[in-house]
N, CA, C and O atoms as a CHARMM CRD file, in Angstrom:
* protein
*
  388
    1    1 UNK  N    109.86300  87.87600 111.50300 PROA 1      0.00000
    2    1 UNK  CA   111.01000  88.39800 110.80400 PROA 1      0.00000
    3    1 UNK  C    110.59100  89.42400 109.75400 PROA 1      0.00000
    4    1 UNK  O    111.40000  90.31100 109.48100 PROA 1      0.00000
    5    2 UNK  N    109.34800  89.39100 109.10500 PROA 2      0.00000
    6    2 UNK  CA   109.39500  90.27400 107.33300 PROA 2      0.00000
    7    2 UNK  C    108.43500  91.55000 108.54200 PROA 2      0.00000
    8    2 UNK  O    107.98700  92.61700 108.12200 PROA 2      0.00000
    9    3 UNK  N    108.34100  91.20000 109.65400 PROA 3      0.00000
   10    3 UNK  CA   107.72900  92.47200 110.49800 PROA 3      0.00000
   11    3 UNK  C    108.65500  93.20600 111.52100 PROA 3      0.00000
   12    3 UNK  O    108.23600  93.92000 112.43100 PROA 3      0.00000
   13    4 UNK  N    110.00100  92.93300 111.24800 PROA 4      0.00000
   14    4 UNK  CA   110.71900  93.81000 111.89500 PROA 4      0.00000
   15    4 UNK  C    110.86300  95.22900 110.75300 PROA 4      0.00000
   16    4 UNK  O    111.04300  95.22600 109.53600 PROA 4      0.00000
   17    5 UNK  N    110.74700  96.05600 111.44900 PROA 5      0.00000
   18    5 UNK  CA   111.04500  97.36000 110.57600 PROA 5      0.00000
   19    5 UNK  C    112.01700  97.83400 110.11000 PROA 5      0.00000
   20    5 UNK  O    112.04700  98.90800 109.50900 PROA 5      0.00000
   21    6 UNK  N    113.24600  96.87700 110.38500 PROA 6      0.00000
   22    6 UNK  CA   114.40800  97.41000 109.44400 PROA 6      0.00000
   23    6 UNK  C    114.86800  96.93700 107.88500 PROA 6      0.00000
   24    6 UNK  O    115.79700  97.26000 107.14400 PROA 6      0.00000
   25    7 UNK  N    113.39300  95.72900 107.74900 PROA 7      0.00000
   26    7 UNK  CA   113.37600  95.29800 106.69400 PROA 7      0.00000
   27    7 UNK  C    112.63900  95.96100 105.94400 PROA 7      0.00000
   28    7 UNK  O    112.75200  95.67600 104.75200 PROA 7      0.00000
   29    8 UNK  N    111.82400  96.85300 106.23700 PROA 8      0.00000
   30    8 UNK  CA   110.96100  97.66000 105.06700 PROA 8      0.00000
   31    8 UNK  C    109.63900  96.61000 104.82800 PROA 8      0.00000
   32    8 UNK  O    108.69000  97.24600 104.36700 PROA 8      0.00000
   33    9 UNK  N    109.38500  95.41300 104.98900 PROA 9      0.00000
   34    9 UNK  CA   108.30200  94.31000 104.27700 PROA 9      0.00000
   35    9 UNK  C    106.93300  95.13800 104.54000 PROA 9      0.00000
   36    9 UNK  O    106.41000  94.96400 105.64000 PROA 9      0.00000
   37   10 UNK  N    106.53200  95.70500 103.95500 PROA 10     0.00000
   38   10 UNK  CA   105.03100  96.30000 103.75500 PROA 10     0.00000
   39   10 UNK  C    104.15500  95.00600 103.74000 PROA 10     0.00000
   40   10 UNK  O    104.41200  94.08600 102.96400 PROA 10     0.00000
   41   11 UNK  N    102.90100  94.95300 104.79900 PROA 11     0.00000
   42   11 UNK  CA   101.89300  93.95100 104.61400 PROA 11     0.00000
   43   11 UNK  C    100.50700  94.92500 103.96000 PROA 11     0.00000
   44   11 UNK  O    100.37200  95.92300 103.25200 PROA 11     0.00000
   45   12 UNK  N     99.71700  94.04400 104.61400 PROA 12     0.00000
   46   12 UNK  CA    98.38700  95.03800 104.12000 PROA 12     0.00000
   47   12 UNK  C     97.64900  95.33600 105.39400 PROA 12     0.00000
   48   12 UNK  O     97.73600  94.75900 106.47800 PROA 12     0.00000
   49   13 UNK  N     96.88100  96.38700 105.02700 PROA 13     0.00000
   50   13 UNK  CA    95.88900  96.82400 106.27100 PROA 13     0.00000
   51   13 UNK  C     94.40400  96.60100 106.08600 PROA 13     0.00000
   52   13 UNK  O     93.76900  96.49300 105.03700 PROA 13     0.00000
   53   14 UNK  N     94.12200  96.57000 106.95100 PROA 14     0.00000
   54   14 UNK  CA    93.23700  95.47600 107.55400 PROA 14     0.00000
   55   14 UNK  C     91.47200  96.82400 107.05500 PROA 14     0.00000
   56   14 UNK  O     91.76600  98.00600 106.88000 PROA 14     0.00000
   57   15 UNK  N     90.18700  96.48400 106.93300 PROA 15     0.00000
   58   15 UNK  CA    89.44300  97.83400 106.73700 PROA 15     0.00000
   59   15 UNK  C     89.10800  98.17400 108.35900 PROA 15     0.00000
   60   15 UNK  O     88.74000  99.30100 108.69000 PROA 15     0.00000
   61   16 UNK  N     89.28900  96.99400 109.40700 PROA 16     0.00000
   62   16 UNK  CA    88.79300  98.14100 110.10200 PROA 16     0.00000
   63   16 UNK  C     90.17900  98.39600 111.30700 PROA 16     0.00000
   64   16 UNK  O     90.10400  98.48200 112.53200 PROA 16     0.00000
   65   17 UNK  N     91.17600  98.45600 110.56900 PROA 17     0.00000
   66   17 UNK  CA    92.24700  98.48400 111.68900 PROA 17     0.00000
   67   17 UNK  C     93.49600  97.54100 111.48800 PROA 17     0.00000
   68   17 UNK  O     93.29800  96.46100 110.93100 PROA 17     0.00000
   69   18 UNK  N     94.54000  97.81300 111.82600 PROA 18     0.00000
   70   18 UNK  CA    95.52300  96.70000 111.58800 PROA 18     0.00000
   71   18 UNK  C     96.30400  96.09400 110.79400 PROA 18     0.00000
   72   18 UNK  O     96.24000  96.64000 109.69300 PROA 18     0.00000
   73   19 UNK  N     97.03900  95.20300 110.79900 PROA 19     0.00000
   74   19 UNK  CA    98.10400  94.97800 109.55600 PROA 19     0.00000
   75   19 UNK  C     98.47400  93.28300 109.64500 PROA 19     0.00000
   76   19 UNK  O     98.91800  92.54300 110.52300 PROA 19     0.00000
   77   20 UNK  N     98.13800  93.16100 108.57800 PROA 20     0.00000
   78   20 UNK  CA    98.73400  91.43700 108.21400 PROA 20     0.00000
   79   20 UNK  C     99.81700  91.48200 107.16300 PROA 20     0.00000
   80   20 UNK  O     99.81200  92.19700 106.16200 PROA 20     0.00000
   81   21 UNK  N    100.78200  90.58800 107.54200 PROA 21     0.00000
   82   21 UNK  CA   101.54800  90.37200 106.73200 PROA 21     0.00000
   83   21 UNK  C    101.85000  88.93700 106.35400 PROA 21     0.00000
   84   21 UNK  O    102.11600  88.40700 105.27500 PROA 21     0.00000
   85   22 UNK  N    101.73100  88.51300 107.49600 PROA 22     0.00000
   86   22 UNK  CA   101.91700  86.50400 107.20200 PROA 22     0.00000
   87   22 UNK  C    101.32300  85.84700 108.11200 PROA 22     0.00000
   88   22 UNK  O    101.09500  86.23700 109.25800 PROA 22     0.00000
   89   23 UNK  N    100.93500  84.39500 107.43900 PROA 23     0.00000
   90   23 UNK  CA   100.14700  83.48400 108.21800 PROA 23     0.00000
   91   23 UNK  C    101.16800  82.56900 108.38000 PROA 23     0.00000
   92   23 UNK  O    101.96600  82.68800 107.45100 PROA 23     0.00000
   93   24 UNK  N    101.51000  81.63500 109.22500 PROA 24     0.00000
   94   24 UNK  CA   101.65400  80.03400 109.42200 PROA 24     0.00000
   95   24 UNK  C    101.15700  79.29000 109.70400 PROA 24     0.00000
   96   24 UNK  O    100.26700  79.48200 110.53300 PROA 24     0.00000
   97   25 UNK  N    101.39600  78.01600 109.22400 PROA 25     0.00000
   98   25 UNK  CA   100.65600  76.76500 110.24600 PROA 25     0.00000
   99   25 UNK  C    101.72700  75.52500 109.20600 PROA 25     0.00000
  100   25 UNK  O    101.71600  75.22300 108.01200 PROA 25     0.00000
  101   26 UNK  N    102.51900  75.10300 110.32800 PROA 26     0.00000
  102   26 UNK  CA   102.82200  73.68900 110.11600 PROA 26     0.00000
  103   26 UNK  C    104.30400  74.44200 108.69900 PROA 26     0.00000
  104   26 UNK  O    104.93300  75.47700 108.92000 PROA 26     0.00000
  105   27 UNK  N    104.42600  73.88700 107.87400 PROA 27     0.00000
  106   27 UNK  CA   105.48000  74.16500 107.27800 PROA 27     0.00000
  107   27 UNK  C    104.73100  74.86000 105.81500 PROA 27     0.00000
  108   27 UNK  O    105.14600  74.75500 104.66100 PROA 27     0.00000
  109   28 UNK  N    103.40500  75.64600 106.34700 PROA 28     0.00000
  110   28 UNK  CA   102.83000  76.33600 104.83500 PROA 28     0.00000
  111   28 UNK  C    102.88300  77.51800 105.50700 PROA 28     0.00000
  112   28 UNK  O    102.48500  77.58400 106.67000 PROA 28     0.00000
  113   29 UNK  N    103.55900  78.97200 104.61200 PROA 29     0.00000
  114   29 UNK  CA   103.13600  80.34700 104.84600 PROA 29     0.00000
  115   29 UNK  C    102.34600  80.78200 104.28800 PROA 29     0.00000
  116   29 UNK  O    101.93800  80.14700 103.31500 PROA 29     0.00000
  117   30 UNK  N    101.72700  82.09000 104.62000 PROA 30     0.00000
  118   30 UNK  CA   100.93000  82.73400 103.58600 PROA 30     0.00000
  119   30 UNK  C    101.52400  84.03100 103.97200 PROA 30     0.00000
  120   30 UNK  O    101.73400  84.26300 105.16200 PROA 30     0.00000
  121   31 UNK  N    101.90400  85.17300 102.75800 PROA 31     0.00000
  122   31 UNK  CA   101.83300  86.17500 103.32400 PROA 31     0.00000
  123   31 UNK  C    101.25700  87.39300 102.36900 PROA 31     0.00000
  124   31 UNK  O    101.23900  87.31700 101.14100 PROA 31     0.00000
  125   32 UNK  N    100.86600  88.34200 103.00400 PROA 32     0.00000
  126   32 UNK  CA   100.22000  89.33500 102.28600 PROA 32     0.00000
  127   32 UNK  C    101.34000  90.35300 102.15900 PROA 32     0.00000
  128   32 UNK  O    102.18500  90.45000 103.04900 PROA 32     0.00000
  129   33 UNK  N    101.37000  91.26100 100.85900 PROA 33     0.00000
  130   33 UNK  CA   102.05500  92.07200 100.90200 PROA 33     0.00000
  131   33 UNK  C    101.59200  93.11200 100.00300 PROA 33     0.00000
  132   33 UNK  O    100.73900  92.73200  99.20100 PROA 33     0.00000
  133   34 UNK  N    102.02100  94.61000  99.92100 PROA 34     0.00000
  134   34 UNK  CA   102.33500  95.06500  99.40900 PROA 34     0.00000
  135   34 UNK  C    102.53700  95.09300  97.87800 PROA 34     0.00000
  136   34 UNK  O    103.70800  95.01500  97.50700 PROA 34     0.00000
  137   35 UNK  N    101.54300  95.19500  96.89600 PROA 35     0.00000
  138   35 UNK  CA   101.95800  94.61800  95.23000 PROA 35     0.00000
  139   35 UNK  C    103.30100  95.52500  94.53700 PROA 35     0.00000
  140   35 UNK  O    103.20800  95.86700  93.35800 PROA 35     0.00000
  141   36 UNK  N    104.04100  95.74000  95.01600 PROA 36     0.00000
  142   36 UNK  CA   104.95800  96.67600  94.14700 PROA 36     0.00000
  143   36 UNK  C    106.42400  95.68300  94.11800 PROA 36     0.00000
  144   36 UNK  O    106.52400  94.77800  94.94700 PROA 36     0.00000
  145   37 UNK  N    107.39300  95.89800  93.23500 PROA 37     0.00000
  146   37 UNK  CA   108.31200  95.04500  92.71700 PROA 37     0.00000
  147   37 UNK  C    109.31700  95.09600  93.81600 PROA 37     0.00000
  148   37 UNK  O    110.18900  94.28700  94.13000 PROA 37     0.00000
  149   38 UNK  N    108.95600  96.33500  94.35900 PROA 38     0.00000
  150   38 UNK  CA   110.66200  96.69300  95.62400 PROA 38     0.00000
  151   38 UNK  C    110.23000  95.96100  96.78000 PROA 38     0.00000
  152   38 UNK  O    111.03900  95.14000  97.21200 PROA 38     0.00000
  153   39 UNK  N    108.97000  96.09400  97.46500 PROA 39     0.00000
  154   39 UNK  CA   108.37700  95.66800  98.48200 PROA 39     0.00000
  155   39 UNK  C    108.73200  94.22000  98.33600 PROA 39     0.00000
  156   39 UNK  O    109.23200  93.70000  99.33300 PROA 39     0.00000
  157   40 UNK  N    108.58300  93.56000  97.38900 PROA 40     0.00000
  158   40 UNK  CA   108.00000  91.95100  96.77400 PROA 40     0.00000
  159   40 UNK  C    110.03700  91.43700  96.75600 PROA 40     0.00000
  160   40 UNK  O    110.36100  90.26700  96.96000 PROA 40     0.00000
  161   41 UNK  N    110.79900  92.23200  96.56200 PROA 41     0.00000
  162   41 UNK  CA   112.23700  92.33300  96.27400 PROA 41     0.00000
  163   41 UNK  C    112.72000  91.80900  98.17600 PROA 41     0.00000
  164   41 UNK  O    113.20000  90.77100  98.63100 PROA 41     0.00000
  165   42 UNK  N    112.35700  92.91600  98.72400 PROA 42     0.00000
  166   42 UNK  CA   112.66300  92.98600 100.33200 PROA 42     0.00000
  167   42 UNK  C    112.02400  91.82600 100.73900 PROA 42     0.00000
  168   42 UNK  O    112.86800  91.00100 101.09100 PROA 42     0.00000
  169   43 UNK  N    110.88200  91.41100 100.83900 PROA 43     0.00000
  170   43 UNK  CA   110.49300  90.09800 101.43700 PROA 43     0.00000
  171   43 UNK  C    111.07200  89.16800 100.70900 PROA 43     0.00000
  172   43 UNK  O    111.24600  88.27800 101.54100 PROA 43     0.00000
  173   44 UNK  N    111.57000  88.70500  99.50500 PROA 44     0.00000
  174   44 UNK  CA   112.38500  87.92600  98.82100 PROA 44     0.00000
  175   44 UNK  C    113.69600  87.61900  99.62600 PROA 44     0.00000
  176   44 UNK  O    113.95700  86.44700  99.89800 PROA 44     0.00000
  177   45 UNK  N    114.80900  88.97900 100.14700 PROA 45     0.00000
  178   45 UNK  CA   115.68900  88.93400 100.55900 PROA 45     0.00000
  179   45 UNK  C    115.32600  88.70100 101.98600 PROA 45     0.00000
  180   45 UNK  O    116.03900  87.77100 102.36400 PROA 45     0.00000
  181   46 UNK  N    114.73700  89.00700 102.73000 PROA 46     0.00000
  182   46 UNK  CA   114.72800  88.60100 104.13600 PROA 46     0.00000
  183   46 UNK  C    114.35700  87.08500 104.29600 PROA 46     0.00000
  184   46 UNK  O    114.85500  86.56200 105.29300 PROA 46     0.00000
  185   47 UNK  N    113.37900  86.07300 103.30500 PROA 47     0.00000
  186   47 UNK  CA   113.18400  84.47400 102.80700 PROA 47     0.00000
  187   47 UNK  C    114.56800  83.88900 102.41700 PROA 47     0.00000
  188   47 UNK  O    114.76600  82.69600 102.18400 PROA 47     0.00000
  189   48 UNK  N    115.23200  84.59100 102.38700 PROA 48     0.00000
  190   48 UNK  CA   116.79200  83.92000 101.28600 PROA 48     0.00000
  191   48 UNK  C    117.43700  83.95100 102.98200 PROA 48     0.00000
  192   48 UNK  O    117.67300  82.88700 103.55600 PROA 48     0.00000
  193   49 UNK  N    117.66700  85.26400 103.64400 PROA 49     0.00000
  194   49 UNK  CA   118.50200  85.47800 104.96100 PROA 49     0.00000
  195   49 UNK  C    118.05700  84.02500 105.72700 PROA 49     0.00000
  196   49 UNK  O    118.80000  83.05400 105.86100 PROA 49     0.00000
  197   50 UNK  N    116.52000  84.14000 106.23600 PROA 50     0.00000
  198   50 UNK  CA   115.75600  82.77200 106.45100 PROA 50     0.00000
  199   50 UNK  C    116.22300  81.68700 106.43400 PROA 50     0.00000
  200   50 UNK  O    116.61900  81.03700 107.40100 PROA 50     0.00000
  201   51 UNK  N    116.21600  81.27500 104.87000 PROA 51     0.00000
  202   51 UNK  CA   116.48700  80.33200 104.68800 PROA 51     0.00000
  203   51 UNK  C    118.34600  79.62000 104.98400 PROA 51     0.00000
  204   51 UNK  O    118.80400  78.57300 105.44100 PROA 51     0.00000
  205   52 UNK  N    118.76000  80.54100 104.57600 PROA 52     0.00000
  206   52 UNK  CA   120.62600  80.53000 104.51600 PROA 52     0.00000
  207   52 UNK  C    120.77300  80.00100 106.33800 PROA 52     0.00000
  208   52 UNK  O    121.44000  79.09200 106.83200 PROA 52     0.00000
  209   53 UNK  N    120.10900  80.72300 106.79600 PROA 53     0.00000
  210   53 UNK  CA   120.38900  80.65600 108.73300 PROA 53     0.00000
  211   53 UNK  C    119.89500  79.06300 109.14800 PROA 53     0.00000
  212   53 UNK  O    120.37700  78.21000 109.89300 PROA 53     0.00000
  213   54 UNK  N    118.42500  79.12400 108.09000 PROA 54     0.00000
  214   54 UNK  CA   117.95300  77.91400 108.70400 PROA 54     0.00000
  215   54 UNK  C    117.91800  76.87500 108.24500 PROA 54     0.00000
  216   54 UNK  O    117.30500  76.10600 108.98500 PROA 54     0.00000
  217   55 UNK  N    118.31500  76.36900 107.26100 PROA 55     0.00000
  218   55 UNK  CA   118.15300  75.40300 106.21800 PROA 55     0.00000
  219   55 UNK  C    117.07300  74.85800 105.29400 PROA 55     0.00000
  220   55 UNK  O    117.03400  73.87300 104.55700 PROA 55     0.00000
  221   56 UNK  N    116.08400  75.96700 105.62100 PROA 56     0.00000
  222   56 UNK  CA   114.82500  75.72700 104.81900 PROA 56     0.00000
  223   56 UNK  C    114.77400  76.35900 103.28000 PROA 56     0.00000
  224   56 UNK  O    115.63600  77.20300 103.03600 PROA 56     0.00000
  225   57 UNK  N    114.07900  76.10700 102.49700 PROA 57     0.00000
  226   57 UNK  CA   114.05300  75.84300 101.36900 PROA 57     0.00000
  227   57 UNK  C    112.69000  75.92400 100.37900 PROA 57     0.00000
  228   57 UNK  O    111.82900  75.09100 100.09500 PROA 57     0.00000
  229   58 UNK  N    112.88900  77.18700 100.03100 PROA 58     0.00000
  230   58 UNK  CA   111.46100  77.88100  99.28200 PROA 58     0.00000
  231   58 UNK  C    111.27900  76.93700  97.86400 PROA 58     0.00000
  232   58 UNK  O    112.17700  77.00700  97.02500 PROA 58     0.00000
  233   59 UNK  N    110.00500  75.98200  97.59700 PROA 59     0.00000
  234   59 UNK  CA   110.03700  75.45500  96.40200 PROA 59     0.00000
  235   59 UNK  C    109.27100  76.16300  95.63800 PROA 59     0.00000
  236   59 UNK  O    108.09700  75.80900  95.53800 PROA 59     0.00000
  237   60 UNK  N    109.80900  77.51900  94.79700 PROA 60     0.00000
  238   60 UNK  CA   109.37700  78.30700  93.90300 PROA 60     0.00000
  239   60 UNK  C    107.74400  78.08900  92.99400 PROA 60     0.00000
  240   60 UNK  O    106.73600  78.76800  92.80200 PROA 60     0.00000
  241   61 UNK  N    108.35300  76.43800  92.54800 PROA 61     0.00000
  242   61 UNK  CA   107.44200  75.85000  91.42100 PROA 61     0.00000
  243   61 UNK  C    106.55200  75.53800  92.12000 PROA 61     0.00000
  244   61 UNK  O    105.88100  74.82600  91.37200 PROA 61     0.00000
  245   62 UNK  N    105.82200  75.58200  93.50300 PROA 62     0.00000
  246   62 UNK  CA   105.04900  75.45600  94.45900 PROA 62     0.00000
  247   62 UNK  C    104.54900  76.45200  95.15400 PROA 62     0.00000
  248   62 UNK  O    104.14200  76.33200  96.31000 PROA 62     0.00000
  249   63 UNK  N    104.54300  77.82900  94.29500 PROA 63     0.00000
  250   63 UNK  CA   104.32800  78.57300  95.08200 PROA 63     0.00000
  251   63 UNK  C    103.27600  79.84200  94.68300 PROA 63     0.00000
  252   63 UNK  O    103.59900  80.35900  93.61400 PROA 63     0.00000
  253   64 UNK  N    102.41000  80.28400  95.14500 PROA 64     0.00000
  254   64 UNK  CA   101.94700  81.30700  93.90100 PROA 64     0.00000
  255   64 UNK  C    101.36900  82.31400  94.54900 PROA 64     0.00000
  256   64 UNK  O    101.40800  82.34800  95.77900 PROA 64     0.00000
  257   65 UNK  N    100.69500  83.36500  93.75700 PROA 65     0.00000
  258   65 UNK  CA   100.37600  84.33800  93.98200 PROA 65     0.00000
  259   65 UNK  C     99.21100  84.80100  93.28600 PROA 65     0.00000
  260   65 UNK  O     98.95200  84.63700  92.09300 PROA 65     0.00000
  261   66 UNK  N     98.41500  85.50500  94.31200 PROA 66     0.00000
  262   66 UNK  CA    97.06100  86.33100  93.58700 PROA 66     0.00000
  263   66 UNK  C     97.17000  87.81000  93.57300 PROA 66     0.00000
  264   66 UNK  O     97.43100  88.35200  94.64700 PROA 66     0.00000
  265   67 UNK  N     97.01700  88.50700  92.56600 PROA 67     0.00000
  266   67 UNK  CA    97.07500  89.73800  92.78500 PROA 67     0.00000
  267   67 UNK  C     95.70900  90.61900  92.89000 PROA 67     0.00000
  268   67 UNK  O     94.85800  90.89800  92.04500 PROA 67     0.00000
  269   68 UNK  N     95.85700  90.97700  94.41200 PROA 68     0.00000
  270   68 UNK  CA    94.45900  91.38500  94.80500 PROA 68     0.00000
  271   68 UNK  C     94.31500  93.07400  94.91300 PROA 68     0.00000
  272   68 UNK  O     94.27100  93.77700  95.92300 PROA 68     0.00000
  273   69 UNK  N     94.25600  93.46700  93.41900 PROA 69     0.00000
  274   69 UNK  CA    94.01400  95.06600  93.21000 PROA 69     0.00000
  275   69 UNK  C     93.40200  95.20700  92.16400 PROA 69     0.00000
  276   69 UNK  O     93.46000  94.67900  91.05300 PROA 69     0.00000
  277   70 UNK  N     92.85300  95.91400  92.58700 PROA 70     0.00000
  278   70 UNK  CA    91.99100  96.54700  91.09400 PROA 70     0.00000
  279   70 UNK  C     92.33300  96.72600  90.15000 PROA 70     0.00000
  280   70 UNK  O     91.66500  96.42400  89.16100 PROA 70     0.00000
  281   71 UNK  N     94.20200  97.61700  90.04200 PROA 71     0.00000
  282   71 UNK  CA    95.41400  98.00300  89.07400 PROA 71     0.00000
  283   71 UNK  C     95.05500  96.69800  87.92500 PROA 71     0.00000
  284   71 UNK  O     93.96600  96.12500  87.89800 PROA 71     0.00000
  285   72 UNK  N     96.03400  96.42900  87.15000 PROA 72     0.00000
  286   72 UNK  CA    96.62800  95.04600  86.61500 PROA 72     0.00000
  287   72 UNK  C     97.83000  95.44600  86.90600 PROA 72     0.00000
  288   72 UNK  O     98.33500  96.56800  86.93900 PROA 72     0.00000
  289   73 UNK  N     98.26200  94.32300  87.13000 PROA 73     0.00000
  290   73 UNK  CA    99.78200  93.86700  87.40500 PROA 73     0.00000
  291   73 UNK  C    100.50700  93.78500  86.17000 PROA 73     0.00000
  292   73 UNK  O    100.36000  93.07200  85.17700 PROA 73     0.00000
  293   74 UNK  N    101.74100  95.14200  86.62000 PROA 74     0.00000
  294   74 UNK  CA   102.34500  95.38800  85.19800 PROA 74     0.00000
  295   74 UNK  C    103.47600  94.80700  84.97100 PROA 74     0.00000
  296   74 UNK  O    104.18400  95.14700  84.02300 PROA 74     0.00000
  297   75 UNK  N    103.89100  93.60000  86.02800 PROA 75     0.00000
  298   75 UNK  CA   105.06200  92.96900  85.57600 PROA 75     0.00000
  299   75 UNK  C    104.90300  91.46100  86.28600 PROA 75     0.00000
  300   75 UNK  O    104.24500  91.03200  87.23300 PROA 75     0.00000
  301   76 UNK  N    106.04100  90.76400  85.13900 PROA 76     0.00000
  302   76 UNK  CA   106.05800  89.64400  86.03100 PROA 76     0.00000
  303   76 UNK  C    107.10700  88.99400  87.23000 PROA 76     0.00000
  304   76 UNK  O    107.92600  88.12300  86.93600 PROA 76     0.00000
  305   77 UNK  N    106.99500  89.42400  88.32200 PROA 77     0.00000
  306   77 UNK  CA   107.65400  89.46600  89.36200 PROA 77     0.00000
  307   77 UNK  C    107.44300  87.76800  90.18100 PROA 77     0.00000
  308   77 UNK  O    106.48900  87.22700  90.74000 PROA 77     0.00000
  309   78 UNK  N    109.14100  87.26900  89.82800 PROA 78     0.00000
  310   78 UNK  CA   109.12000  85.61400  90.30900 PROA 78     0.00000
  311   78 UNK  C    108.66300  85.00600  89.49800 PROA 78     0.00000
  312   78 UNK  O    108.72900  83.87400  89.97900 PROA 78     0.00000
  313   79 UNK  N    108.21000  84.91300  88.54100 PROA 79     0.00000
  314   79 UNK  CA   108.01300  83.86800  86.73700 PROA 79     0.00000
  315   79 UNK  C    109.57800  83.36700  86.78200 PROA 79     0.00000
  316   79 UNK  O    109.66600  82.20500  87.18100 PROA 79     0.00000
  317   80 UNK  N    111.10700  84.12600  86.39000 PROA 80     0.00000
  318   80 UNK  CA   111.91900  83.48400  86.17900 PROA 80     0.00000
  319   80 UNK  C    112.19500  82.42600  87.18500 PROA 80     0.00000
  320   80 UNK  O    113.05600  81.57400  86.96400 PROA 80     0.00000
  321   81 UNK  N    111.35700  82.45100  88.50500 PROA 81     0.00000
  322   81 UNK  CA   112.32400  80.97300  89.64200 PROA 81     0.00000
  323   81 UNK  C    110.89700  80.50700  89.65100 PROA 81     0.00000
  324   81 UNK  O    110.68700  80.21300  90.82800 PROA 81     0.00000
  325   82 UNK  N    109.83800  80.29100  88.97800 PROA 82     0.00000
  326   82 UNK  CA   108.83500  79.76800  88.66900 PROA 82     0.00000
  327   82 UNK  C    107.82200  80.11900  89.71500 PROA 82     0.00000
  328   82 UNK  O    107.38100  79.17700  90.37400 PROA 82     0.00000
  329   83 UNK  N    107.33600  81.45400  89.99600 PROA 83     0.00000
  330   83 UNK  CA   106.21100  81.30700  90.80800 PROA 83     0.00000
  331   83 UNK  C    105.26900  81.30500  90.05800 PROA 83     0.00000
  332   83 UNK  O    105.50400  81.61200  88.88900 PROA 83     0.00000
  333   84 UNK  N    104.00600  80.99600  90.41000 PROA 84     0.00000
  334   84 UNK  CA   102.66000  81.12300  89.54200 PROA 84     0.00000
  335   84 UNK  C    101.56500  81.97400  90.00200 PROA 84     0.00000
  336   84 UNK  O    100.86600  81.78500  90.99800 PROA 84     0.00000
  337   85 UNK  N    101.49500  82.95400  89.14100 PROA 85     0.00000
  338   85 UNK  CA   100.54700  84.18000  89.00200 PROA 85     0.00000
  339   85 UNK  C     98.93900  83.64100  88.95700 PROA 85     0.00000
  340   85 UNK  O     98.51200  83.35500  87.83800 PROA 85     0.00000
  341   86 UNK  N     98.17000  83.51200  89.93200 PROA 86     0.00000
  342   86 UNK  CA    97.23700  82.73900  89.43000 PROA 86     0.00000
  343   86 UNK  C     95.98200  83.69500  88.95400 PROA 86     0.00000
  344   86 UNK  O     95.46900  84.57100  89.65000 PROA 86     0.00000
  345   87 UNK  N     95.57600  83.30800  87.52100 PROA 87     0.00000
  346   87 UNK  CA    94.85600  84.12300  86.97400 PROA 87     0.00000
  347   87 UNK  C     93.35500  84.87100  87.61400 PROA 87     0.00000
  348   87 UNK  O     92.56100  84.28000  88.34500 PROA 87     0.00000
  349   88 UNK  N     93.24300  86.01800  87.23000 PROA 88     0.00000
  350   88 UNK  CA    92.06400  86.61200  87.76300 PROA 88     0.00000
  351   88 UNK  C     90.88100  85.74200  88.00600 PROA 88     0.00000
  352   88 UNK  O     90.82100  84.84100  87.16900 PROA 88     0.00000
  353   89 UNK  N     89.94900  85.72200  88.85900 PROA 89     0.00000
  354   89 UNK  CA    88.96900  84.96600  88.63200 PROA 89     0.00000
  355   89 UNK  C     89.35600  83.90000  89.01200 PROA 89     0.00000
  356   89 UNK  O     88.63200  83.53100  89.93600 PROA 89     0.00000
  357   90 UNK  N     90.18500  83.13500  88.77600 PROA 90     0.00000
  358   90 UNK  CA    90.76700  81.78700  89.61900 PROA 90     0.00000
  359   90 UNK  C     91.08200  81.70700  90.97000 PROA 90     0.00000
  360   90 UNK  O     91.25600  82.83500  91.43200 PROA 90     0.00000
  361   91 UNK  N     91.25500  80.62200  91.96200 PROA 91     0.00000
  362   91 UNK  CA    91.79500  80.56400  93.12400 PROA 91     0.00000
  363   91 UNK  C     92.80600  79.72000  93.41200 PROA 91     0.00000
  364   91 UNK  O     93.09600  79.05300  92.41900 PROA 91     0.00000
  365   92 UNK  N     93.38800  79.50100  94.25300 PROA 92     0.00000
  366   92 UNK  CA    94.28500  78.23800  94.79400 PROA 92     0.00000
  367   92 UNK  C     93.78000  77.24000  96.46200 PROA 92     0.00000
  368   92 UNK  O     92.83600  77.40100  97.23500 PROA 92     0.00000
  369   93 UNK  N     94.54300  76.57900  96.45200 PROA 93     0.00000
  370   93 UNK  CA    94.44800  76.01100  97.79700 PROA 93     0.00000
  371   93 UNK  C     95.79600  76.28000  98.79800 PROA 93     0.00000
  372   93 UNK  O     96.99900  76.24400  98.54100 PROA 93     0.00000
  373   94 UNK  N     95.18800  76.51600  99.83300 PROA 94     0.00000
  374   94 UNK  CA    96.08500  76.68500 100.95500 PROA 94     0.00000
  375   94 UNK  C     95.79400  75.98700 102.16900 PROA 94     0.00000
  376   94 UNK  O     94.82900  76.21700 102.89800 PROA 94     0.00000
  377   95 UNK  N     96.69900  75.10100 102.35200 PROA 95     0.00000
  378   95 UNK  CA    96.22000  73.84700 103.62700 PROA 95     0.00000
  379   95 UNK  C     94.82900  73.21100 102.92000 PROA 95     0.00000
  380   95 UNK  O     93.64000  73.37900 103.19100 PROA 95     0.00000
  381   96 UNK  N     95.30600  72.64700 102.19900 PROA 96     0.00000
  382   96 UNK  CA    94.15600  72.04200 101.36000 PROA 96     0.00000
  383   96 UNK  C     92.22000  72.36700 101.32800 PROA 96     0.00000
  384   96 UNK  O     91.10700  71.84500 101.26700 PROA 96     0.00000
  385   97 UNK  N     92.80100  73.32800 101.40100 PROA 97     0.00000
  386   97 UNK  CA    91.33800  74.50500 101.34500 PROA 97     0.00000
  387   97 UNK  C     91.45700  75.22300 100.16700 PROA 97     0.00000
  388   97 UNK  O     90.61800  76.07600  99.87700 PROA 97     0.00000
């Protein structure tokens, strides 16, 4: 779905070729995107369409993000529905890895 092109969802490209945008397995996503607020806006709204159709249910306070650029990240995008920015230098777990 965030790879149909009428949604705009920018993933990332790959160094030697290619484009990721999301992983699954089992009821955990991962997805890569695009660091900018509009990009991060559009995959927001196509998760809400998602969810509304399917009855699933994003738990915000469970959810986080690394920002993988050199830039710093000049805003805080998803703090108000509680996502967590996880600090430089830090990591998380995904599928208990």
């Amino acid at each position: 779905m965030l790879g149909d092109p009428k949604y705009g969802v920018e993933g990332l490209s790959l160094p030697r070729g290619g484009l990721i945008r999301d992983q699954t397995f089992a009821d955990d996503t991962a997805l890569y995107l695009q660091g900018s607020s509009t990009n991060l806006d559009r995959a927001k709204e196509v998760l809400r369409t998602f969810c509304s159709a399917s009855g699933a249910k994003i738990n915000w306070k469970k959810t986080a993000a690394i920002w993988a650029n050199q830039r710093e990240k000049q805003w805080t995008w998803g703090e108000d529905e509680g996502l967590i920015w996880i600090p430089k230098g830090k990591g998380t777990r995904y599928l208990g890895i």
